[in-house]
BAVEX-473507 format. One record per residue (C-alpha): residue number from 1; residue in one letter; y, x, z. Coordinates in Angstrom, 1 decimal. Layout:
<nodes>
   pos   code        Y        X        Z
   NUM      A        Y        X        Z
...
</nodes>
This chain:
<nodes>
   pos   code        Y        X        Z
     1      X     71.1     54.6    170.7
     2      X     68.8     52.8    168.9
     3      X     68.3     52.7    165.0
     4      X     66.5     50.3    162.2
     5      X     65.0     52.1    159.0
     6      X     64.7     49.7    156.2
     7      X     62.6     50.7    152.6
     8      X     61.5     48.8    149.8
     9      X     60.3     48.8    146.8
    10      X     59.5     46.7    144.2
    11      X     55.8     47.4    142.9
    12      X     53.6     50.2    144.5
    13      X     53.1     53.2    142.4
    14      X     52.9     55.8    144.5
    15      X     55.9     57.9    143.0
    16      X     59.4     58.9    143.1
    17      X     61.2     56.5    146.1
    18      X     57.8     55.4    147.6
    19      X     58.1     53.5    150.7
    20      X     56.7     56.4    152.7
    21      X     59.3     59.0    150.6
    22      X     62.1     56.6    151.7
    23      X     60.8     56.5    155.4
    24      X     60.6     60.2    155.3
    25      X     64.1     60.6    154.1
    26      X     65.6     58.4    156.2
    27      X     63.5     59.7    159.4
    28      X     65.3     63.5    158.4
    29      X     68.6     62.1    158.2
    30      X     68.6     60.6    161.4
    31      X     66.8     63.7    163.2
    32      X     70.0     65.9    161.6
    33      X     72.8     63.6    162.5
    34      X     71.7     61.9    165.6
    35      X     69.8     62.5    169.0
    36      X     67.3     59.9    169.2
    37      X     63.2     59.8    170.5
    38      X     60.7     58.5    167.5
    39      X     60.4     55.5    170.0
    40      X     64.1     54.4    169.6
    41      X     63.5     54.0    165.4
    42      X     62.1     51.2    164.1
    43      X     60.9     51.2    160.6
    44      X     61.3     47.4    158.5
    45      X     59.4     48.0    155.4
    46      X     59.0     45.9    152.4
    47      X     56.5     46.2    149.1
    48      X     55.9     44.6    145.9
    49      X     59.1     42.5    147.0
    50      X     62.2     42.2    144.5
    51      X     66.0     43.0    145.8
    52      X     67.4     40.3    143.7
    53      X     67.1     38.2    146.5
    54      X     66.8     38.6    150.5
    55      X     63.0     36.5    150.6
    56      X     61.2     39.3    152.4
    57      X     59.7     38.7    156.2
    58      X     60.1     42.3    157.1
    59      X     64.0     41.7    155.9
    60      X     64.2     38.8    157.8
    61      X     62.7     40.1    160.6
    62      X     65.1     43.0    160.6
    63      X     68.0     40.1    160.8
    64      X     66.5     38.6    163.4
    65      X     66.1     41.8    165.5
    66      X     69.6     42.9    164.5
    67      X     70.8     39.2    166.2
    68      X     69.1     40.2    168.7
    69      X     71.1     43.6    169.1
    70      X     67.5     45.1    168.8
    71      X     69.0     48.5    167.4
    72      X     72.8     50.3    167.0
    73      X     72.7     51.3    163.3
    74      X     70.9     50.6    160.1
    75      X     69.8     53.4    157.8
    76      X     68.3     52.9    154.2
    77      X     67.6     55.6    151.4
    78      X     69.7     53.6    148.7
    79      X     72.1     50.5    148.9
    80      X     69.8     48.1    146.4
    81      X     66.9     49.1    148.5
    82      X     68.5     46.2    150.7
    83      X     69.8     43.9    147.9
    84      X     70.7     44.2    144.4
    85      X     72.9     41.6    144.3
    86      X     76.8     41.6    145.9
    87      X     76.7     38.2    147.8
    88      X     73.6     38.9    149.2
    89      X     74.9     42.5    150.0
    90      X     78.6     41.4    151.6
    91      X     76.6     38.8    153.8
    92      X     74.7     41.1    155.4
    93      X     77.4     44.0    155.6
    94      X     79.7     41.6    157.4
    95      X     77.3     40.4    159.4
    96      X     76.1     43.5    161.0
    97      X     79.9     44.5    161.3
    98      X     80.1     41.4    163.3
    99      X     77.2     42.8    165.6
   100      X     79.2     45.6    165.9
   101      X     75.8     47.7    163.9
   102      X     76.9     50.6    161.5
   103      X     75.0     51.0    158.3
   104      X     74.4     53.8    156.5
   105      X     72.8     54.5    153.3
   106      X     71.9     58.6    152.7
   107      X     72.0     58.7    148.5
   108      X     75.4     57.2    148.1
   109      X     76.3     58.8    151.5
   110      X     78.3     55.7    152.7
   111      X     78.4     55.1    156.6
   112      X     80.3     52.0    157.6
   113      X     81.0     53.5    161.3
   114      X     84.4     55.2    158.5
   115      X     87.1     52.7    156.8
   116      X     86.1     55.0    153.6
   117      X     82.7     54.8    153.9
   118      X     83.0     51.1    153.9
   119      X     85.4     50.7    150.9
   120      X     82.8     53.1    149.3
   121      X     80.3     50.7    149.9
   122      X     81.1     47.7    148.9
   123      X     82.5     49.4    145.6
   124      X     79.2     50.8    144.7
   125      X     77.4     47.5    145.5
   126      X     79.6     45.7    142.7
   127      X     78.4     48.5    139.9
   128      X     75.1     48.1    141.5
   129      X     74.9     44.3    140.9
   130      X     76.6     45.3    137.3
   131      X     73.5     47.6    136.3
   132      X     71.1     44.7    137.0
   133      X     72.6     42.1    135.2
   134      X     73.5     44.7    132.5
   135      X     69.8     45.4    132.2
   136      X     68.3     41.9    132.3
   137      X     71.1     40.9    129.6
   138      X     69.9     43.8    127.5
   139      X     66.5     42.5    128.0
   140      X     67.3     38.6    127.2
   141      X     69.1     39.7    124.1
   142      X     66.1     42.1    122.6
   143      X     63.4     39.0    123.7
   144      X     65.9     36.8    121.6
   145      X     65.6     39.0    118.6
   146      X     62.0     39.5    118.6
   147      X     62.0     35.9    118.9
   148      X     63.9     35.4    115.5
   149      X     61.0     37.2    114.1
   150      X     58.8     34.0    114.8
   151      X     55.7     36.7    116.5
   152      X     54.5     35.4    119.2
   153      X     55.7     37.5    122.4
   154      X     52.9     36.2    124.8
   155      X     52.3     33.8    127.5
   156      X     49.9     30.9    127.7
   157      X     48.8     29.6    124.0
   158      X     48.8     26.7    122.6
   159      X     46.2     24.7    123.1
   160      X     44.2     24.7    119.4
   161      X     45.1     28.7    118.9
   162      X     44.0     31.5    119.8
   163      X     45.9     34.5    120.2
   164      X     44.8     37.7    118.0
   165      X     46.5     41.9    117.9
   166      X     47.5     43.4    114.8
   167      X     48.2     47.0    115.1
   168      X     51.0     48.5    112.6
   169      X     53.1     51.7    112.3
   170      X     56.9     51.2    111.8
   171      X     59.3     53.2    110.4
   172      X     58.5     56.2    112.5
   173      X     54.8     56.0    111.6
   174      X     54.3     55.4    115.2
   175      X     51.7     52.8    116.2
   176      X     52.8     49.6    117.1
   177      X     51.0     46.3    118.3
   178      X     52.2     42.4    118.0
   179      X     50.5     39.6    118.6
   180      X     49.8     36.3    115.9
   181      X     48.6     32.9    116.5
   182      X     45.3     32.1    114.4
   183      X     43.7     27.9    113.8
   184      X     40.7     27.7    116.6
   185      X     38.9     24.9    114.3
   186      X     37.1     23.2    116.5
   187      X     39.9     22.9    119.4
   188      X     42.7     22.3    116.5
   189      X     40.5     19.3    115.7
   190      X     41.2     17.5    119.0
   191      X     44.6     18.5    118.3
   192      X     44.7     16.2    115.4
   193      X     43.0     13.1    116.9
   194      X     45.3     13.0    119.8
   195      X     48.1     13.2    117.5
   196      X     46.7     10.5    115.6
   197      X     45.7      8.2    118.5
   198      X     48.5      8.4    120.3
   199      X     50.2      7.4    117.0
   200      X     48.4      4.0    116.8
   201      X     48.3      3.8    120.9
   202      X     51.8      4.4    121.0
   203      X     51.5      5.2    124.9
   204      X     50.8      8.2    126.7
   205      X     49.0      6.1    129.9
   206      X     46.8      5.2    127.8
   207      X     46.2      7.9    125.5
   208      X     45.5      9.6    128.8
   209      X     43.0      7.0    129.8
   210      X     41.5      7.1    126.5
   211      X     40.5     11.0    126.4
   212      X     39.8     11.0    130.2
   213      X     37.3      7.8    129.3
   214      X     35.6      9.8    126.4
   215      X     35.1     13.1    128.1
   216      X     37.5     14.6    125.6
   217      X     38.1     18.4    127.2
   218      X     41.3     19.9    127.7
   219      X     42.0     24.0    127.8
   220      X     39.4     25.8    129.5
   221      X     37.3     22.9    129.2
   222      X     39.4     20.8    132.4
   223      X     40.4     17.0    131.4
   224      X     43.9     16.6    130.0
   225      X     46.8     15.7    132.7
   226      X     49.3     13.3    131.4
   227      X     51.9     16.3    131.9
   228      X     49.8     18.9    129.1
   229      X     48.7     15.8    126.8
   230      X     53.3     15.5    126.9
   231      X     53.8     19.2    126.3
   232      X     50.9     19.5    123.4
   233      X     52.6     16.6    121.5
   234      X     55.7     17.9    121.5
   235      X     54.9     21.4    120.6
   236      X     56.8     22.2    117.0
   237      X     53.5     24.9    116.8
   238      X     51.4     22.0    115.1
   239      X     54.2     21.0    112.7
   240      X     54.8     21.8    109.2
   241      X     58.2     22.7    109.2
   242      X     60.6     20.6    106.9
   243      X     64.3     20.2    107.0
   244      X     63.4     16.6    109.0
   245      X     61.7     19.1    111.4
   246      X     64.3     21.6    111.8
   247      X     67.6     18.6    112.3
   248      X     65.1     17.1    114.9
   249      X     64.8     20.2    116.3
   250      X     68.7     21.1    116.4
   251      X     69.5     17.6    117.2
   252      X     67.4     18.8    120.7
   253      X     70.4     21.9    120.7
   254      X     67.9     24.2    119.8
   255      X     69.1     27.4    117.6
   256      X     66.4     26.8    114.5
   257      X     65.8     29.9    112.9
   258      X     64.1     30.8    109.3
   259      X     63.9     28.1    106.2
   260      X     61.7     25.0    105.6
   261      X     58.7     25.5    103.9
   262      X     56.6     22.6    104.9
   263      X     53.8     25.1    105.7
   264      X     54.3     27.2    108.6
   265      X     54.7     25.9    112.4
   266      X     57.5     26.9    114.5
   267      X     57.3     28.8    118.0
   268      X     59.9     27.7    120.8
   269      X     61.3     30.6    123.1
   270      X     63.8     30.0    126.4
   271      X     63.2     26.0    126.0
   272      X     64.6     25.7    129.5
   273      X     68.0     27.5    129.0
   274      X     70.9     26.5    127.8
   275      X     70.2     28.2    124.5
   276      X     66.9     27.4    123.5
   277      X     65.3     29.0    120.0
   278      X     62.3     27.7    117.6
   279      X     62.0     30.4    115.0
   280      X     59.8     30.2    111.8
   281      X     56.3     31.3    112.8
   282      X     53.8     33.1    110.9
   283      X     50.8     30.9    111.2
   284      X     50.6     28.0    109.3
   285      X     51.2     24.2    110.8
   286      X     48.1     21.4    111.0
   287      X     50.7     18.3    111.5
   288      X     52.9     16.8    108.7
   289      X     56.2     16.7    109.1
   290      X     56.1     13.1    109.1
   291      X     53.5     12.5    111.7
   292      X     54.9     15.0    114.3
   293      X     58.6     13.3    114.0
   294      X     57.2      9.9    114.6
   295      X     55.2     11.3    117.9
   296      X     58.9     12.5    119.2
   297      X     60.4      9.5    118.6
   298      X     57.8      7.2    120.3
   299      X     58.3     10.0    122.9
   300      X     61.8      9.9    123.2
   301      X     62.0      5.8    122.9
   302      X     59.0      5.5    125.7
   303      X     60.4      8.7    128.4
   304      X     64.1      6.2    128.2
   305      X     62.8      2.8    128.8
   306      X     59.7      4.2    131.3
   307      X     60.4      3.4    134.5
   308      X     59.4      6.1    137.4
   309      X     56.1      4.9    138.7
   310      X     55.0      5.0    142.1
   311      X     57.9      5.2    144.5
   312      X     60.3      3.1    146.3
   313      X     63.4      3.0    148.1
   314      X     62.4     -0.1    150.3
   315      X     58.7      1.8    151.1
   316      X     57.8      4.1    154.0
   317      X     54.6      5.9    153.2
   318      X     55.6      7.0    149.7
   319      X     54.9     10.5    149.7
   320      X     52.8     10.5    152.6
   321      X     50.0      8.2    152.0
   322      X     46.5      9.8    150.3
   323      X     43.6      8.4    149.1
   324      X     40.6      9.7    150.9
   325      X     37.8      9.9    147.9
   326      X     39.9     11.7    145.9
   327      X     42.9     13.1    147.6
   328      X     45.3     11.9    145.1
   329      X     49.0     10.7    146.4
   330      X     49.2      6.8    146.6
   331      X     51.5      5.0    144.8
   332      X     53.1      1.7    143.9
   333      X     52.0     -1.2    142.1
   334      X     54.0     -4.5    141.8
   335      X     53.1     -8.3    141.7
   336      X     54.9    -11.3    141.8
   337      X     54.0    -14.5    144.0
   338      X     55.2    -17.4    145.0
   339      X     56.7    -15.8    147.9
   340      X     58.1    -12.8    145.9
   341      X     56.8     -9.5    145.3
   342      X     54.3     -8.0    146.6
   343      X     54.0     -4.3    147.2
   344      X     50.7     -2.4    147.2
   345      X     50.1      1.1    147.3
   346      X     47.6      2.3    144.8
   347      X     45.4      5.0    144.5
   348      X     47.1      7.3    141.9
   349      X     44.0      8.8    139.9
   350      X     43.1      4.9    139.8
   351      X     46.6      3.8    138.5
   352      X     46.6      6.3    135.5
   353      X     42.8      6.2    134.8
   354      X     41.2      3.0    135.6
   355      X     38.2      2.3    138.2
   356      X     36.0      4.5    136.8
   357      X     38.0      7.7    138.0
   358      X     38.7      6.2    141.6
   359      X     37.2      3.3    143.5
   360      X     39.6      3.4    146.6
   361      X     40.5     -0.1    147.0
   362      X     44.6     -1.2    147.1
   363      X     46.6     -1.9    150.4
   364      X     49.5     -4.5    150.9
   365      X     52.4     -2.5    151.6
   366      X     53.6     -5.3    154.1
   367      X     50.2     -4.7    156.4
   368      X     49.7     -0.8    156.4
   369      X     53.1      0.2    157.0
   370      X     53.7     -1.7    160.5
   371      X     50.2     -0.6    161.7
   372      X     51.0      2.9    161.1
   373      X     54.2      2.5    162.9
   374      X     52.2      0.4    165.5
   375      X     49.8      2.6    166.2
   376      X     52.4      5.7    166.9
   377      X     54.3      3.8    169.0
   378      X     51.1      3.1    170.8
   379      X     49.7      6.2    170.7
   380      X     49.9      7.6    174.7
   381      X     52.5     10.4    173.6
   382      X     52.5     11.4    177.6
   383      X     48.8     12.6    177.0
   384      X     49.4     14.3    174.1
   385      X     52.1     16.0    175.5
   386      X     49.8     16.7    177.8
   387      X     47.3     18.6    176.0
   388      X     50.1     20.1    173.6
   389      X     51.2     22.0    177.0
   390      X     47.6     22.7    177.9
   391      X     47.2     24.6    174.4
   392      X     50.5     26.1    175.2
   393      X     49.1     27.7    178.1
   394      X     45.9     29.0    176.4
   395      X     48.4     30.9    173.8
   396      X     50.8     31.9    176.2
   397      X     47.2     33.7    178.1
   398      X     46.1     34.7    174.4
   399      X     49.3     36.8    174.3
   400      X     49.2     38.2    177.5
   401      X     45.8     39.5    176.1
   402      X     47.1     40.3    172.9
   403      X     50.2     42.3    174.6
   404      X     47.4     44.3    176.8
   405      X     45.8     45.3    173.4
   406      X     49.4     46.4    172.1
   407      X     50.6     48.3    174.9
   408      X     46.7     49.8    174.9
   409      X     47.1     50.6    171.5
   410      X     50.4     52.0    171.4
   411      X     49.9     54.4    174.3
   412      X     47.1     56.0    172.4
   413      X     49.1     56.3    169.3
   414      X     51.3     58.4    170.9
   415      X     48.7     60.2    172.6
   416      X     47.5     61.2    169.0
   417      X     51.0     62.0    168.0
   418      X     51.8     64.5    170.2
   419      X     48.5     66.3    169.6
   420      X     49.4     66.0    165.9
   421      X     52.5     68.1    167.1
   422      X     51.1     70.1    169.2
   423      X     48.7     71.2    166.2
   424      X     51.6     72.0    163.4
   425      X     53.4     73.7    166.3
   426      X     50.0     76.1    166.6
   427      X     49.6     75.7    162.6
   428      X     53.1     77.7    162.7
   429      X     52.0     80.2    164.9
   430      X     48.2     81.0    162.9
   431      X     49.1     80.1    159.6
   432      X     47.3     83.2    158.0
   433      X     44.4     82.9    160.5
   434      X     40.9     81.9    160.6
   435      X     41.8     78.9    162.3
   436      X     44.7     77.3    160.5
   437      X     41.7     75.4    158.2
   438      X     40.4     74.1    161.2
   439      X     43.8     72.8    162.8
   440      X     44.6     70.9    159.4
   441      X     41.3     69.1    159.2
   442      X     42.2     68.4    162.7
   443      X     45.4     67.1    161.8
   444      X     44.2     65.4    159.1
   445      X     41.6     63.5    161.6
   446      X     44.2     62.3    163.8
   447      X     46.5     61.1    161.1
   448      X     43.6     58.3    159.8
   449      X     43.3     57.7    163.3
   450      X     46.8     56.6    163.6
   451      X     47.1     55.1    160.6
   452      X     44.0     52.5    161.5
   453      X     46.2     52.3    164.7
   454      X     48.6     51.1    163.3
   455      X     47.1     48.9    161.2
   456      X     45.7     47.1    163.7
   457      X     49.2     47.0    165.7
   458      X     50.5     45.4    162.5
   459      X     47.3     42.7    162.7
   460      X     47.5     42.0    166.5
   461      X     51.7     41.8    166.4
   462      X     51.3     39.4    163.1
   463      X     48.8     37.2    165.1
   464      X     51.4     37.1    168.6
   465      X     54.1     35.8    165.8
   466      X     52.2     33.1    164.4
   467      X     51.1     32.1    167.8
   468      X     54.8     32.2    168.9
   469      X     55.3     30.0    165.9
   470      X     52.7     27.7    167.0
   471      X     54.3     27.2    169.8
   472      X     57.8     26.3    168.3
   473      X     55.6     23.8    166.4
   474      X     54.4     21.8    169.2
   475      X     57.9     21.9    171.0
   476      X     59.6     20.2    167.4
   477      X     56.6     17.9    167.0
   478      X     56.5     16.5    171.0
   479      X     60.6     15.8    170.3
   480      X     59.8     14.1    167.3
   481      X     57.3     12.0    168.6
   482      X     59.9     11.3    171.9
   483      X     62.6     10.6    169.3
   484      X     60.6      8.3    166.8
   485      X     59.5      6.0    169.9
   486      X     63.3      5.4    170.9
   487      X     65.2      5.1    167.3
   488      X     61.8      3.4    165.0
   489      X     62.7     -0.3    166.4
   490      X     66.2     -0.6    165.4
   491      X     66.4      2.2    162.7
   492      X     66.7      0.9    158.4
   493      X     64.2      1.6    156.0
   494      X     65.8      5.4    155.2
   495      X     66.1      6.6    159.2
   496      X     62.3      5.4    159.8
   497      X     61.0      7.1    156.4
   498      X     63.5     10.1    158.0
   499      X     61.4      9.6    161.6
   500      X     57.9      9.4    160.3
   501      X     58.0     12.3    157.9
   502      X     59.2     14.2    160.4
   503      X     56.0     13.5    162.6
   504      X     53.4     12.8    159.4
   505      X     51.7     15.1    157.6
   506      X     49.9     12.7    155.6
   507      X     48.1      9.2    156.2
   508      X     44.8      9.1    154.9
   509      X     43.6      5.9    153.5
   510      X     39.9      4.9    153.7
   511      X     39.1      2.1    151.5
   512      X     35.5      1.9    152.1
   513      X     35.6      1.5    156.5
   514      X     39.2      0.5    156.4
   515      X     40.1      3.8    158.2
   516      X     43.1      5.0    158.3
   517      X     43.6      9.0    159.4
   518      X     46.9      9.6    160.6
   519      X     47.7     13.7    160.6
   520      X     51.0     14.8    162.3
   521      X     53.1     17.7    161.5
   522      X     52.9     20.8    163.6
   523      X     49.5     21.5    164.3
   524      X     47.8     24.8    163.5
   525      X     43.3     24.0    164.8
   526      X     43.3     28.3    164.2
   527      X     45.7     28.9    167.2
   528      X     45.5     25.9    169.4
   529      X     42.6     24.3    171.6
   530      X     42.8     20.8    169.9
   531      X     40.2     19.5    168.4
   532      X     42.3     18.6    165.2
   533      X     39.6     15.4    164.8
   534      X     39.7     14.0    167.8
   535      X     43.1     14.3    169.5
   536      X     45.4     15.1    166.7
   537      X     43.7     12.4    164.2
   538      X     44.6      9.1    165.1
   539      X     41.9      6.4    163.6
   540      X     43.4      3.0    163.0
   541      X     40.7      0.0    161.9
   542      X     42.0     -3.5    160.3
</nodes>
C-alpha cells in the first residue's frame, strides 16, 4: 500500500500546524494504523498558498499522481488544509472515490474507506466553508463601518496626498493608530492644472499628449498613463463636497455617507462591488464642486461615444504584432481612399503620444498580414521538425543524466537515514552517558545533510518537469504548424487569427530595415538546443 501526505499552510510562521507539525502528525498516524516503509509515503506540501482555492502545483501535482494511481490513500492533518471551500472539497472527494483512493483526515478523524466517515466528511466541510465566509463577512462589514468614518484605511494614495499616523487612546485608554490624508502642495498643484486643462481640452488623448509633451511627472516621478490621468480625475478625494457632488455620486449607486459642507473631499471604499461607499473625509477638498462635476460629465459623454481604438474583427495580427523600438502593442488606424479603407497598424506609444514618443513607421494592413502568412507557409516546417526532434533528444539525454543524479542522490539520503536511526536507537540505549552529546551532534550533522539532499532533489526533479514540459511544447507547436499549413488557405478571417495565434508569440515590426521577427509559441532557449535567433526567428524583408 502506498499513501499521499498532503500539508499546507497559508503564511509561514513557524508555529502551531507548521507544515513540518502537520507532516509529523500525519507520518504518526500512518506508522499506528498502517504497515508501510517511509519509501511508500509521499509527502505533497504546500506554503504561503491559500485553501480558498485549489491553485497550488504541489496540489496539482498530487491530482495528477493520484490519476495516475500513484498511491492507495490520502492523509491530511485537517480537512481545509486541502480546501476551504465545499465545491472545491466534493470535487476532489468524488474524485478520488472514483480512483477507488480513501482519504482520511486525523483532527476530524474522518476516513472515507467507512459510509460514516464519509457522511462525516462532507458534513464538516459544509461548516467549514460556513466559518470562512462567516469570517470574511465579519470582516467586510467592520471595513464598511470604518469606512463610514471617512479615515483612510490604507492602500495606494492619491496622487497629490500624502498619507500621515495619528496616534489616539479610545475609550479604554488604550493606544490606538489611524491614518489621515494631508495636501502635498507641490504635487496637489499638478492636480489642479490637469483638472483645469483637461477642462478647456475636453479630451483625455490629448490631455495625455499634452503632460507627456511637457515632462509633467506622474507618482513616483513616472509619466502619466491615460488609465491614472482617468482614475485621478475621477477621484471624489479632490472635490469639495456639495449636495451636486453627493446626487452625482449616488446617481453612480454609490451609498454616500456624511453631509455637504463644500469643504471636505470624500474617500471611495469597495468601488468595484456591488455596494460601493464614498464617506465624508477628514481632509479638506482642492476642486470646486462645479469644476469636478463638469470633468465627470465630459468623462461620461466622451467613455459613451469613444470608440475602442486599435482592434479589429476583419485584422489578423491584432494582438500579436509589436513595435520593435519600443515594444508597445500595434494598433489600428483608419483612412479612407478612393478604393475604400485602408487599414494600418500603428505603433501604439505613437498613436497616443505623437512622433516624438515613437518613430516606428506605419504598415498597410493589406501587405504585412499575407507576408506573414506567406512566409509560414514557406517556412521548411520538415526541417524545423527536424531540429525540434534533435533538441528532443538532447533533453530526453539531459534526463537520463538528471535521473542518474536522482537515483545518486536518493540512495545516499537513505544511507544517512538509516544512520540517523541507527544513532537515536544507540541515543536510547546511552542516554545518561558521556556519549549521548556526541550522538546528537551527530545526528544533528546528518539531518542538514539531508535536508541539503533534499533540497537539491527538489531542484534537479523541478528541472526534469520543466524539461518534460518543454517537450509537450514542441510536440503542440510542430502540430500547429502541420495544422496551420493545411486549414490557413481556405479558413475565414476568425479560424486564421485562431491558427496563427496558436503558433505566434508575437511579430516584431522593424520600421527602420523593414524587418519583420516572427517568434512562435512553444519555445523555451533555457532547455532546448535552438538558437532562439537563428532557427526559431524567422526574418521577413519587403
Amino acid at each position: 500500500m502506498k499513501i499521499a501526505i498532503y500539508s499546507r499552510k497559508s503564511v509561514f510562521t513557524g508555529k502551531g500546524e507548521s507544515i513540518e507539525n502537520q507532516i509529523q502528525l500525519c507520518n504518526d498516524y500512518i506508522n499506528s494504523h498502517y504497515s508501510v516503509s517511509k519509501d511508500d509515503i509521499y509527502v505533497y506540501q504546500d506554503e504561503g498558498y491559500s485553501g480558498s482555492n485549489t491553485n497550488r502545483p504541489m496540489f496539482k501535482k498530487l491530482l495528477s499522481d493520484a490519476n495516475s494511481k500513484k498511491f492507495d490513500c490520502l492523509v491530511c492533518y485537517r480537512l481545509d488544509r486541502i480546501s476551504r471551500n465545499i465545491s472545491d472539497f466534493s470535487s476532489l472527494i468524488e474524485h478520488l472515490n472514483k480512483l477507488n483512493i480513501d482519504f482520511v483526515s486525523i483532527k476530524e478523524q474522518f476516513d472515507t474507506s467507512t459510509p460514516m466517515g464519509r457522511a462525516m466528511l462532507y458534513i464538516s466541510s459544509v461548516f467549514a466553508q460556513l466559518e470562512r465566509e462567516t469570517i470574511a463577512e465579519r470582516v467586510r462589514d467592520n471595513m464598511y463601518e470604518l469606512a463610514k468614518t471617512g479615515r483612510w484605511l490604507g492602500g495606494r494614495t492619491p496622487y497629490g496626498f500624502k498619507s500621515s499616523c495619528i496616534t489616539y487612546f479610545d475609550e479604554n485608554m488604550t493606544q490606538r493608530k489611524m491614518y489621515k490624508l494631508e495636501t502635498d502642495k507641490e504635487s496637489m498643484e499638478v492636480v489642479k492644472y490637469i483638472f483645469n486643462k483637461y477642462i478647456k481640452l475636453g479630451s483625455l488623448t490629448k490631455l495625455h499628449k499634452h503632460l507627456y509633451e511637457n515632462g509633467i511627472k506622474g507618482p513616483y516621478d513616472g509619466s502619466f498613463s491615460p488609465s491614472s490621468v482617468s482614475t485621478l480625475l475621477r477621484n471624489p478625494a479632490y472635490v469639495n463636497a456639495t449636495e451636486e457632488v453627493f446626487s452625482y455620486l449616488r446617481s453612480k449607486h454609490f451609498d454616500v455617507i456624511g453631509f455637504p459642507d463644500n469643504k471636505h473631499g470624500l474617500l471611495t471604499y469597495a468601488k468595484n462591488s456591488s455596494t460601493p461607499i464614498a464617506a465624508l473625509a477628514n481632509h479638506e477638498g482642492v476642486i470646486c464642486a462645479k469644476d469636478w462635476i463638469k470633468v465627470q460629465q465630459l468623462l461620461d459623454i466622451n467613455s459613451n461615444k469613444a470608440p475602442r481604438a486599435g482592434t479589429g474583427s476583419n485584422t489578423l495580427l491584432s494582438g500579436i504584432l509589436k513595435c520593435s523600438i519600443c515594444g508597445s502593442s500595434m494598433r489600428l488606424s483608419y483612412k479612407s481612399s478612393a478604393n475604400g479603407t485602408i487599414i494600418y497598424y500603428v505603433c501604439g506609444k505613437k498613436k497616443t503620444l505623437g512622433k516624438s514618443a515613437c518613430s516606428c513607421k506605419n504598415i498597410r494592413a493589406d501587405i504585412i498580414e499575407p507576408l506573414v502568412i506567406s512566409r509560414i507557409k514557406n517556412v521548411n516546417v520538415e526541417s524545423m521538425i527536424k531540429e525540434y526532434k534533435k533538441s528532443k533528444l538532447i533533453n530526453k539525454q539531459n534526463n537520463k543524466d538528471l535521473d542518474i543524479k536522482i537515483s545518486s542522490l536518493s540512495s545516499t539520503m537513505k544511507e544517512k537515514e538509516k544512520l540517523v536511526d541507527n544513532l537515536v536507537m544507540q541515543l536510547a540505549k546511552f542516554k545518561d552517558s558521556l556519549a549521548s552529546s556526541f550522538i546528537i551532534k551527530k545526528i544533528e550533522m546528518l539531518n542538514n545533510e539531508i535536508l541539503n539532499l533534499k533540497s537539491e532533489l527538489d531542484s534537479l526533479k523541478s528541472h526534469t518537469q520543466e524539461i518534460n514540459n518543454s517537450n509537450l511544447n514542441l510536440d503542440v507547436l510542430i502540430n500547429n504548424l502541420n495544422r496551420f499549413n493545411d486549414e490557413i488557405d481556405n479558413a475565414n478571417v476568425d479560424k486564421k487569427k485562431l491558427l496563427l495565434n496558436s503558433i505566434l508569440e508575437s511579430v516584431d515590426w522593424s520600421s527602420s530595415n523593414n524587418t519583420l521577427i516572427i517568434n512562435y509559441v512553444g519555445f523555451n532557449p533555457q532547455l532546448n538546443s535552438l538558437n532562439p535567433t537563428d532557427k526559431i526567428n524567422s526574418k521577413l524583408h519587403f
